[in-house]
C-alpha positions in Angstrom: 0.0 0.0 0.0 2.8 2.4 1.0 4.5 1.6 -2.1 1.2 2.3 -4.6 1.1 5.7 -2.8 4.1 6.7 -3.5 3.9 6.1 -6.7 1.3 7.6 -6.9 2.2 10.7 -5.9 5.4 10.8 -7.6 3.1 10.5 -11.1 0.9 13.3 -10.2 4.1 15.4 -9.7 5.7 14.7 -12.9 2.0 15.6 -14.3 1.7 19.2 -12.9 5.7 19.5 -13.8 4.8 18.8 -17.4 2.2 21.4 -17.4 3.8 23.7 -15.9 6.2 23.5 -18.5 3.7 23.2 -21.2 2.6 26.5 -20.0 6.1 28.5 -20.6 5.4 30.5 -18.0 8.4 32.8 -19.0 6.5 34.1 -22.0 3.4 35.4 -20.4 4.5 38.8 -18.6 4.4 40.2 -22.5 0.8 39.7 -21.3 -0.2 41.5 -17.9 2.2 43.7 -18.3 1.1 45.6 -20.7 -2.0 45.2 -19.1 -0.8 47.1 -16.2 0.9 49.5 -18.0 -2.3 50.8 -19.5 -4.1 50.6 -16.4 -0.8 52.6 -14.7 -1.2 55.4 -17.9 -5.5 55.9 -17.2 -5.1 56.3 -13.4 -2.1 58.6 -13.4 -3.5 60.7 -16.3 -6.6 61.0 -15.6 -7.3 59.6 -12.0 -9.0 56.7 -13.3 -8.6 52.8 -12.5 -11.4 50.0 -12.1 -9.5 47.5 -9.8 -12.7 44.8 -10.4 -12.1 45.7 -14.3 -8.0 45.2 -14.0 -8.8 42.0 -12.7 -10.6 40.5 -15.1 -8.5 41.5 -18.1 -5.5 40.8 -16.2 -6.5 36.6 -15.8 -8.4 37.1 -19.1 -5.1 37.8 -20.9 -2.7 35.7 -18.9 -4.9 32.4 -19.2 -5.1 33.2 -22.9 -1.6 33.4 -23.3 -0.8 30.0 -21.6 -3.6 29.0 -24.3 -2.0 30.0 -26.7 1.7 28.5 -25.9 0.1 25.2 -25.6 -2.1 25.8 -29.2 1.5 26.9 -30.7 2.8 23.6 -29.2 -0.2 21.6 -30.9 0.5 23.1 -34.0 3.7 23.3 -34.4 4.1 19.2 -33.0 1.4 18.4 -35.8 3.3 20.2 -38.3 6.5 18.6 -37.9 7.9 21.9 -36.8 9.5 21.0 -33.3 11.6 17.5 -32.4 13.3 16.4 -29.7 16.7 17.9 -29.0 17.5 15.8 -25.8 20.7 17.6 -24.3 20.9 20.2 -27.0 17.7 21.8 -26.0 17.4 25.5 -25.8 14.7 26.2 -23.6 13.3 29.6 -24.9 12.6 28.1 -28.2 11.3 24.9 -30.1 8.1 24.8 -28.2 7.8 23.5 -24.7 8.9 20.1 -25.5 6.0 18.3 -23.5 5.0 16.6 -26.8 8.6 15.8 -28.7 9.5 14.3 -25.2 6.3 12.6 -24.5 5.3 14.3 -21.1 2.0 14.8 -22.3 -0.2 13.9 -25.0 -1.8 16.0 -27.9 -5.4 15.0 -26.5 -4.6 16.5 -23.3 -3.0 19.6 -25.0 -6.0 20.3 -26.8 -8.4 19.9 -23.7 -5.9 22.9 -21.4 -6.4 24.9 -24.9 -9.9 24.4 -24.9 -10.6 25.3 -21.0 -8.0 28.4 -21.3 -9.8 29.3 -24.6 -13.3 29.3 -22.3 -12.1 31.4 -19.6 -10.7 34.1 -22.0 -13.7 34.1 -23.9 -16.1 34.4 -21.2 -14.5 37.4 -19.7 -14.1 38.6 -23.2 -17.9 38.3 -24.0 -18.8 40.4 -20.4 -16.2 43.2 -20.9 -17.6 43.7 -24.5 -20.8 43.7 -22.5 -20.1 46.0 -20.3 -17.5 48.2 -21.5 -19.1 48.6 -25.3 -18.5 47.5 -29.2 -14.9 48.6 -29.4 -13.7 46.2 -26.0 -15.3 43.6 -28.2 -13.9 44.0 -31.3 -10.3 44.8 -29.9 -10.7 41.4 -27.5 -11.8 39.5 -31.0 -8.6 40.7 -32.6 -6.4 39.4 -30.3 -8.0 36.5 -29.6 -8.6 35.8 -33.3 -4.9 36.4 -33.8 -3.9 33.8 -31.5 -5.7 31.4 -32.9 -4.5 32.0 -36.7 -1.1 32.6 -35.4 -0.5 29.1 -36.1 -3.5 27.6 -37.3 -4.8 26.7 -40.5 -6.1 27.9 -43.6 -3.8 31.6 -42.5 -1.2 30.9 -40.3 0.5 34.0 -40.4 3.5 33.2 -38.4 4.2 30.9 -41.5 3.9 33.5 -43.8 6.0 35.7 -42.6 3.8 37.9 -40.7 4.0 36.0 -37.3 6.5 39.0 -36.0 4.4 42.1 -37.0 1.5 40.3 -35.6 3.0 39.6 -31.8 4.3 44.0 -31.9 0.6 44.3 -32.7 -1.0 42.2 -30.6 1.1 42.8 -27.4 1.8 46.2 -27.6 -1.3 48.1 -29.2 -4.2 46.0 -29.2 -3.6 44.8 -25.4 -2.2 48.6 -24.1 -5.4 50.5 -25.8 -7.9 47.8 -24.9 -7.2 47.5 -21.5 -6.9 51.4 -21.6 -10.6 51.6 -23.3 -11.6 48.8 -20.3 -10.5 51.5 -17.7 -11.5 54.8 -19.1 -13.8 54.8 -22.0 -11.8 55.9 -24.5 -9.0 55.6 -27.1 -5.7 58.5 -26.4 -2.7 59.0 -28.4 -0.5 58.1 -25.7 -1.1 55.1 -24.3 -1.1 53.9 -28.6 2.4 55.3 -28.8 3.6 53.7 -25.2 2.2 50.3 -26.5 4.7 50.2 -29.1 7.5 49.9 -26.4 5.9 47.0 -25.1 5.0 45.8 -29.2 8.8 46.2 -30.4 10.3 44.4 -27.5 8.1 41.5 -28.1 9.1 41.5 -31.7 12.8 41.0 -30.6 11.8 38.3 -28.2 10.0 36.0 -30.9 12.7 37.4 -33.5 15.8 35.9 -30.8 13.7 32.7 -30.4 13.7 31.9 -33.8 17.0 32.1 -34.6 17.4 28.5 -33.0 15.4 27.0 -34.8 16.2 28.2 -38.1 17.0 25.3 -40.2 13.7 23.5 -38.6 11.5 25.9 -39.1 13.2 26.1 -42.7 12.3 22.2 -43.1 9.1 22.6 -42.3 7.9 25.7 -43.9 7.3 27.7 -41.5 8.7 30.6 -43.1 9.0 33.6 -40.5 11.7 36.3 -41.1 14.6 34.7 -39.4 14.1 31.6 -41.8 13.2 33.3 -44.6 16.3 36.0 -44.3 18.8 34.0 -42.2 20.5 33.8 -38.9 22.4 37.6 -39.6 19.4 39.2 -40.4 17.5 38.1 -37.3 20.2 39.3 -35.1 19.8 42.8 -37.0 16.1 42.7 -36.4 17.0 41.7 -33.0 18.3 44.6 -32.8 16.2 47.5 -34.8 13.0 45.6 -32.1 15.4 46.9 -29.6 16.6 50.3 -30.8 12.7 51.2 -32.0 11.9 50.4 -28.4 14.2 52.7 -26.8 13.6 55.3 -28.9 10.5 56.0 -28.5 10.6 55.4 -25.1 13.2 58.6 -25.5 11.1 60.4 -28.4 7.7 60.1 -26.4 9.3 62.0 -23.4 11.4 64.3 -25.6 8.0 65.8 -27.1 6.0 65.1 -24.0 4.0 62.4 -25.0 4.9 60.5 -22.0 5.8 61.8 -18.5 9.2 62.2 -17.4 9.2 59.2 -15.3 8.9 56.8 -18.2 12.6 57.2 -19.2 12.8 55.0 -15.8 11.9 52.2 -18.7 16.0 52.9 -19.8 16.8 50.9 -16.5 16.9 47.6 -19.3 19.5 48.9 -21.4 22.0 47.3 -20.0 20.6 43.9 -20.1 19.6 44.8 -23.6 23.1 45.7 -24.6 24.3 42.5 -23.3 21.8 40.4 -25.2 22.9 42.2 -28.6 26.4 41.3 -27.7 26.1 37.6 -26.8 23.4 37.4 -30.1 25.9 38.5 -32.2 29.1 36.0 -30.4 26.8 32.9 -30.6 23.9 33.5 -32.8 25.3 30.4 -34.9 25.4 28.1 -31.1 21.5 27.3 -29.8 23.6 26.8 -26.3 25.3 29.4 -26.2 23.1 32.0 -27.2 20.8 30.6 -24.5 21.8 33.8 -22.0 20.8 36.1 -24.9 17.2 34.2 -25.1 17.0 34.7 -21.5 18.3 38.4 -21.3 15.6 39.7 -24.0 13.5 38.2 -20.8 15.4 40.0 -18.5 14.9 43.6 -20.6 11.2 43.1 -21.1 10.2 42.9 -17.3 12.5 45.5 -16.4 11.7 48.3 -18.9 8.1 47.4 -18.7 8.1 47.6 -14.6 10.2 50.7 -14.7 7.4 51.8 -17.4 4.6 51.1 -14.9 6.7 52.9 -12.0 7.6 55.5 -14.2 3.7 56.1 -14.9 3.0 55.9 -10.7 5.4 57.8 -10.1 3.9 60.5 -11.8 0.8 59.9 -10.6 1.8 60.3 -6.9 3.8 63.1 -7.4 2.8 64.5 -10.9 
């Protein structure tokens, strides 16, 4: 009996640890936090913030995005996209690896995308509700999005289009709905914050491709890195980056954004140190790993010294 417990209990560990990792975790602050940025913009501009509202949208978009890695996972498994590397592995690309290394099955992949799919949807459906048309048709976009990110008949990410749509999608379209969600309305400055937010992202999937350029080659899954090469993914790496910091610069410069927000230039260290590691190793999958986790590293800092930036202002502003 003791022994069958164990066992037991050992098996629904490994279970929870293989969905935790199907969940890549690491990839869902481009998520909430632009989320909270927008939230962060309305109350310090304007004095405005829904807590119940900031809530919602907050689980609404973080459940999707966990949705979404594990669709990506699907798709990209089905597709012959990702394999098993064993050893050679680099975590922050090649999907989770739950399915190449048999930790979970597609069946039970497709059910967690089906239950986070609900949950978004739900809320989605009530803030359109509630807030008016344009929460809904900003929500459909991005949910939309997700879904033809990899799936068939678009899949945009296939075409070439997989980048522009993730700087769309996680800068603008979550930074101006969740704005709308808090105050009502559409402003020009919380559209030309989001792009901070937008063009890092880009970088991040741009950096995570690289890896996997000769299998995404295979498999025709033509994004930019394996449609232009390794060289010209490290210099989109790095236009993702300098766009970012610039206008981080350029919004303050012609007060778009308080002064504060150039507290989002705390990452440009990390980010200077990704660009130099990208451009030792791109050609290594291990030992570009550090620059994979440093474009990490530069997204939560500059978008929590955004947010501070922004509450900053609004405390003393």
């Amino acid at each position: 009996m003791r022994l069958r417990i164990q066992t037991s209990g050992k098996a629904e560990k490994g279970r929870l640890s293989a969905w935790i990792q199907a969940f890549r975790l690491h990839f869902v602050p481009p998520s909430f936090i632009p989320v909270t940025l927008a939230a962060a913009i309305a109350w310090a501009r304007y004095s405005v913030f829904d807590p119940v509202a900031f809530v919602l949208v907050f689980a609404g978009v973080t459940v999707h995005h966990v949705g979404l890695n594990m669709l990506d996972d699907v798709l990209d498994y089905l597709h012959a996209v990702d394999r098993a590397w064993g050893d050679e592995r680099n975590p922050y690309s090649g999907g989770s690896g739950v399915l190449t290394e048999g930790l979970l099955s597609v069946s039970q992949m497709r059910k967690g995308v089906i239950v986070c799919y609900t949950f978004t949807i739900g809320i989605w459906l009530y803030l359109g509700y509630d807030r008016g048309w344009p929460v809904a048709a900003i929500g459909a976009i991005g949910i939309l999005s997700s879904i033809f990110y990899t799936a068939p008949p678009v899949k945009f990410a296939y075409r070439g289009f997989g980048e522009l749509g993730l700087l769309v999608n996680f800068g603008p379209v979550l930074v101006l709905g969740s704005y709308y969600v808090q105050r009502g309305t559409l402003d020009t400055e919380p559209l030309v914050v989001s792009l901070v937010p937008g063009f890092l992202m880009w970088s991040m999937i741009v950096i995570n491709e690289i890896p996997d350029y000769e299998e995404d080659r295979r498999s025709g899954k033509l994004n930019l890195v394996a449609r232009f090469g390794r060289e010209a993914g490290v210099v989109l790496y790095e236009a993702g980056l300098l766009c970012a910091f610039g206008i981080i610069a350029g919004s303050v410069f012609f007060g778009v954004a308080p002064f504060p927000a150039l507290l989002g230039f705390a990452a440009l260290p990390p980010a200077l140190r990704s660009v130099r590691l990208l451009r030792n190793f791109y050609q290594d999958r291990l030992k570009m790993i550090p620059a994979n986790l440093a474009i990490i590293k530069v997204y939560l800092i500059s978008g929590v010294a955004l947010i501070a930036g922004y509450l900053l202002h609004g405390f003393t502003g």
